[in-house]
N, C-alpha and C positions, 0 to 999 in steps of 0.2 A: 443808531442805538447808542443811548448813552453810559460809560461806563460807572461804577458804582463811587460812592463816599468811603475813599479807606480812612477807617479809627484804626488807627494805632496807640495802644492806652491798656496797662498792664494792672493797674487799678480799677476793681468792678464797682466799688461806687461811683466813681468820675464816668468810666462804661454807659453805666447805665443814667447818668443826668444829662451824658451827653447824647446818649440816642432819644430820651424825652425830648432834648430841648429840639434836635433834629426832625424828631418825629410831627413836631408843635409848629414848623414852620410851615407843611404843608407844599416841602418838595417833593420831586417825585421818585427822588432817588434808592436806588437799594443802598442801605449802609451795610458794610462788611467790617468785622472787627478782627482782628488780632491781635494779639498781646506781648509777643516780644521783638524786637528789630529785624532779627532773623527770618522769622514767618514774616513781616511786611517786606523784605527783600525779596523770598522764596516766591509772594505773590506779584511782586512787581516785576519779575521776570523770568514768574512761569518755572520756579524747582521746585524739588520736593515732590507734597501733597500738591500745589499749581502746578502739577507737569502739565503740558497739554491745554495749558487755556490761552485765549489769546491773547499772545501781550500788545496788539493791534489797540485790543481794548483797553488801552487804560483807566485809573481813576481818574472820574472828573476834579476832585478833592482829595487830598492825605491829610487829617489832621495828623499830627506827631509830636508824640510827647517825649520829653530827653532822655528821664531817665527808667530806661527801657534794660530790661532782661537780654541777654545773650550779646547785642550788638546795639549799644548808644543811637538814640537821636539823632545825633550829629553826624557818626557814620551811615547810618541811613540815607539824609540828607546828602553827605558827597558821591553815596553808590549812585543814589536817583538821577544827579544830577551829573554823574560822568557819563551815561548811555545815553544814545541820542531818540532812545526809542520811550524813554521816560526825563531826559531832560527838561523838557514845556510844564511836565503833570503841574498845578498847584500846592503847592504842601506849604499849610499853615504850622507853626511849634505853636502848641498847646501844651504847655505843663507850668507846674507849679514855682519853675527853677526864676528867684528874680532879679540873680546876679546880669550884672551891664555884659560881664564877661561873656556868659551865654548868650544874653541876644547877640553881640557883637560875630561870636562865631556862628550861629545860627545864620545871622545873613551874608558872612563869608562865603557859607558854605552853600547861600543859593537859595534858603527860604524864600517865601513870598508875604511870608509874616512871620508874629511872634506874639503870641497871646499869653498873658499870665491869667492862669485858673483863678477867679474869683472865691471867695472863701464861703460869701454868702450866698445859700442856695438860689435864690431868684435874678439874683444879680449873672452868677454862672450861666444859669438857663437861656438869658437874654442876652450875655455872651457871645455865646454858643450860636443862637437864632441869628445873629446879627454876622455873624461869620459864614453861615449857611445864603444868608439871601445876599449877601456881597458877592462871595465869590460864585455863588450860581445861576444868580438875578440879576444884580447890577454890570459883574467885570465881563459875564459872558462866559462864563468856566464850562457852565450845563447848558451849553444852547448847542441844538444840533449841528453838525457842519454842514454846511451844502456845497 
């Protein structure tokens, strides 16, 4: 069983063009959304409202955007990646931020990428689709283990 697509993304337009654009690929993933750092912490490792799920299961994909409600992108990015039970996950930054300074700590900090939001909506879309079949088609992210 494969674990779901976490959106992390506190903006409900970008929300919502990125669950179209996910939708449009034709994987078979559940996408799960949240919106501020905190709640994607909470579910990456089971507090909160995720008491009780499995963290066995993780996300095959985080998209993560920076600048996030309660607890920054970035510290997200170093919680994930100091556990070893979520260190592997994939987590793309997706957001709008296009200083060098941010990518530079974004990959400090362990990303697997770093995508700047496209302004124009088809351009976004295909973005989006293109991040979707890379890390779940091409690199092997969403293929089952055996």
């Amino acid at each position: 069983m494969l674990g779901p697509i976490l959106l992390v993304e506190d903006n409900p337009d970008d929300e919502r063009l990125t669950l179209r654009a996910l939708s449009s690929c034709g994987l078979n993933h559940e996408v799960l959304v949240v919106g501020d750092g905190g709640e994607a912490l909470d579910y990456m490792f089971a507090l909160g409202r995720w008491k009780g799920r499995d963290v066995g299961l993780q996300p095959v994909l985080v998209l993560l955007d920076l600048a996030l409600p309660t607890i920054d992108g970035f510290e997200v990015m170093r919680q994930i990646r100091a556990e070893p039970v979520t260190r592997t996950v994939p987590v793309v930054m997706l957001t709008s931020t296009r200083e060098q300074s941010a990518l530079l700590e974004s990959y400090g900090a362990g990303a697997n990428g770093y995508v700047v939001k496209p302004v124009d909506l088809a351009t976004y879309v295909q973005t989006v689709r293109e991040i979707g079949s890379y890390w779940l088609r091409v690199n092997g992210s969403g293929v089952t283990p055996r």
